[in-house]
C-alpha positions, -999 to +999 in steps of 0.1 A: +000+000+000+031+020+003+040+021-033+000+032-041+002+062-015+038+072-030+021+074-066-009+093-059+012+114-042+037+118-067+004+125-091-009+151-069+024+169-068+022+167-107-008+183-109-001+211-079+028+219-103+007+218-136-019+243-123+009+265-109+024+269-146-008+279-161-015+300-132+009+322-147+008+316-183-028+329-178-013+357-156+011+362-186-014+360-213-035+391-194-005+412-193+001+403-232-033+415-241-029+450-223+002+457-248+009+453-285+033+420-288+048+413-318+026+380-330+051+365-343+076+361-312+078+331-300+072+335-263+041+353-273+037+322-298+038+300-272+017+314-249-012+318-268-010+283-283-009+266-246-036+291-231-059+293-260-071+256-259-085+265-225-098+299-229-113+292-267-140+269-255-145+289-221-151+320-244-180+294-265-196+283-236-200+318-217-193+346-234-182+370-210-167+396-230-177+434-213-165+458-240-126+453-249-123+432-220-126+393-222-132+380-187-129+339-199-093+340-176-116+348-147-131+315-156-103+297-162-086+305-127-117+293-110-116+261-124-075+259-115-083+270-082-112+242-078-086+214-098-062+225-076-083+223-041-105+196-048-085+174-069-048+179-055-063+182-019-079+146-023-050+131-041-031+139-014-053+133+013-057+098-001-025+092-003-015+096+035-046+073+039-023+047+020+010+053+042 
């Protein structure tokens, strides 16, 4: 039981760490829209190309655009903070259950 409690543990970890770095591509991706980046840089490349799969179908669903501002992030750190409670909290609290 051990080895089962060390692996959802591990997982959990994964995850915290996962959320964390689209914390602050998200983060990232607001500051981007407040300036004029060149499209073609790569870092600016990059980050729309990981955010948008998230925020395109987010922007579908509800349409929360007031204006010029798009409030899908808003959204999309809810459900990060809920994956990142819920999930990662049970993970973990499972796994001590298996130690």
């Amino acid at each position: 039981m051990f080895i089962l409690g060390q692996l959802l543990s591990s997982l959990a970890g994964l995850l915290d760490v996962i959320c964390t770095v689209f914390y602050f591509l998200f983060i990232a991706r607001i500051f981007l829209s407040w300036v004029n980046p060149d499209p073609y840089n790569p870092i600016v490349e990059f980050i729309y190309k990981v955010t948008e799969p998230i925020l395109g179908p987010i922007r579908r669903i509800i349409p929360l655009q007031v204006g010029m501002i798009d409030l899908s992030p808003i959204i999309a750190f809810i459900a990060l903070d809920f994956l990142r409670r819920f999930i990662v909290g049970s993970l973990y609290h499972l796994a001590t259950r298996f130690m």
